[in-house]
C-alpha positions as CSV (number, residue, x, y, z in Angstrom):
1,X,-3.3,-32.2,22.4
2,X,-5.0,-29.0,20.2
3,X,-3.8,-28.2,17.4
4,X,-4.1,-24.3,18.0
5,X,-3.6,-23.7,21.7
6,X,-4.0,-19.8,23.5
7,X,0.0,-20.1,23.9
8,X,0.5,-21.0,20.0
9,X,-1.8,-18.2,19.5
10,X,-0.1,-15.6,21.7
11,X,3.6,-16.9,20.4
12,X,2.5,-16.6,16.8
13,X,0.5,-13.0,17.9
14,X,2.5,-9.9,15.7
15,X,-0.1,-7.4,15.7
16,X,-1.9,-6.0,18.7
17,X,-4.9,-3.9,18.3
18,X,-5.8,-1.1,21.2
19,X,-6.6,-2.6,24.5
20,X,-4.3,-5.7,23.8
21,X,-1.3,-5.7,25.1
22,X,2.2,-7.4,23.2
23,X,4.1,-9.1,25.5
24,X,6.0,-7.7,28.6
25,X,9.2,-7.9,27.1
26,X,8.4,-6.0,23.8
27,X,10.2,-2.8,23.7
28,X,8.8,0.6,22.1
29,X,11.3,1.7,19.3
30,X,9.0,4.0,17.3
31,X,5.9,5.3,16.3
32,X,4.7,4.7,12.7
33,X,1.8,5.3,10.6
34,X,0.9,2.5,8.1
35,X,-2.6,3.0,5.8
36,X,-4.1,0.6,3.3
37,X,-7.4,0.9,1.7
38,X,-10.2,-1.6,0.5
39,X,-11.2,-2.5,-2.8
40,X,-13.4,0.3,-4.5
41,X,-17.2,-0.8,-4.6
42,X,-20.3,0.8,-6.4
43,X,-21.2,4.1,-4.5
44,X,-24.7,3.3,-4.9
45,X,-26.7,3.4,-1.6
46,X,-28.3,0.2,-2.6
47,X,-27.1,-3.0,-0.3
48,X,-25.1,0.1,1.5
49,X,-24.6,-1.7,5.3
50,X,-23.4,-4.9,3.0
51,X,-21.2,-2.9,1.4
52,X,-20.0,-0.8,3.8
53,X,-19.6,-4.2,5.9
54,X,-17.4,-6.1,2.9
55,X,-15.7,-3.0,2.2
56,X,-14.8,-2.8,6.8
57,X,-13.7,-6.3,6.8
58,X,-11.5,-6.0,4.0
59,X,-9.9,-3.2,5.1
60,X,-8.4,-4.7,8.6
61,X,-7.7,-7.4,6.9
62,X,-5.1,-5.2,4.5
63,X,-4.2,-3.4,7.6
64,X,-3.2,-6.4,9.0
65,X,-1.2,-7.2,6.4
66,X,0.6,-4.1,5.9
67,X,1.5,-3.8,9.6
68,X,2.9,-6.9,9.6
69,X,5.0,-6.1,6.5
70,X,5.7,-3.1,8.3
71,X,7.1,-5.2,10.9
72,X,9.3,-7.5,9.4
73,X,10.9,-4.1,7.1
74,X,11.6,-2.8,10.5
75,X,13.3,-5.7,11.9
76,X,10.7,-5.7,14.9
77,X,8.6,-8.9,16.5
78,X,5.2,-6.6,17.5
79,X,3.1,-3.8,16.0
80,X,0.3,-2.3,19.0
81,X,-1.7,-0.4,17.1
82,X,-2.8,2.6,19.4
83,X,-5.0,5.0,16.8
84,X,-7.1,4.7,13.9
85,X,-9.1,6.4,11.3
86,X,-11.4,5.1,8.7
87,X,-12.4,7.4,6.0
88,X,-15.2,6.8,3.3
89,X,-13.9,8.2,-0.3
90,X,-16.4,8.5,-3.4
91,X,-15.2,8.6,-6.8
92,X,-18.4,10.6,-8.0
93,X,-17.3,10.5,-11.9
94,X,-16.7,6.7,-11.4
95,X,-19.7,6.2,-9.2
96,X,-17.0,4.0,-6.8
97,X,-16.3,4.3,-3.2
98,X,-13.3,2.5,-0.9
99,X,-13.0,3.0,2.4
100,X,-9.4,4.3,3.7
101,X,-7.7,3.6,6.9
102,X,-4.9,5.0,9.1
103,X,-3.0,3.3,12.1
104,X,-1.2,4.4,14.3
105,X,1.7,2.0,15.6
């Protein structure tokens, strides 16, 4: 038997991005917004698509996060996550950027 089955996976499943659906039985009690940001990076435009890569992975993965803290705050099983937003900020005086993100659950 595996380990990790697509039924362990869709039991376990909390957040739900766009097109994915939660389960049929989930029911809609409100609409939240939850941000979270990356970790700030040199604002250089040296390595720039690495950066900007690290800095876009990072940032869902704290999204993530935060939704499902959101979640169990709430009380709830599911977050769908209908909207987003990413925005690049630069700390000129720093010479930093971090990318910032907004969902819409």
């Amino acid at each position: 038997m595996k380990a990790n089955t697509k039924a362990d996976e869709d039991q376990s499943k909390i957040v739900y991005w766009h097109r994915e659906l939660p389960p049929m039985e989930a029911d809609l009690i409100a609409e939240h917004t939850v941000e979270a940001n990356s970790s700030r990076v040199a604002g250089t435009i040296a390595h720039r698509d690495e950066l900007w890569n690290r800095c876009y992975e990072e940032l869902m993965a704290n999204a993530e996060s935060r939704l499902i803290q959101e979640v169990v705050r709430l009380g709830g099983h599911y977050a769908h996550v209908y909207d987003e937003a990413i925005d690049p900020k630069h700390d000129d005086a720093a010479g930093e950027a971090v990318q910032a993100g907004r969902r819409g659950v």
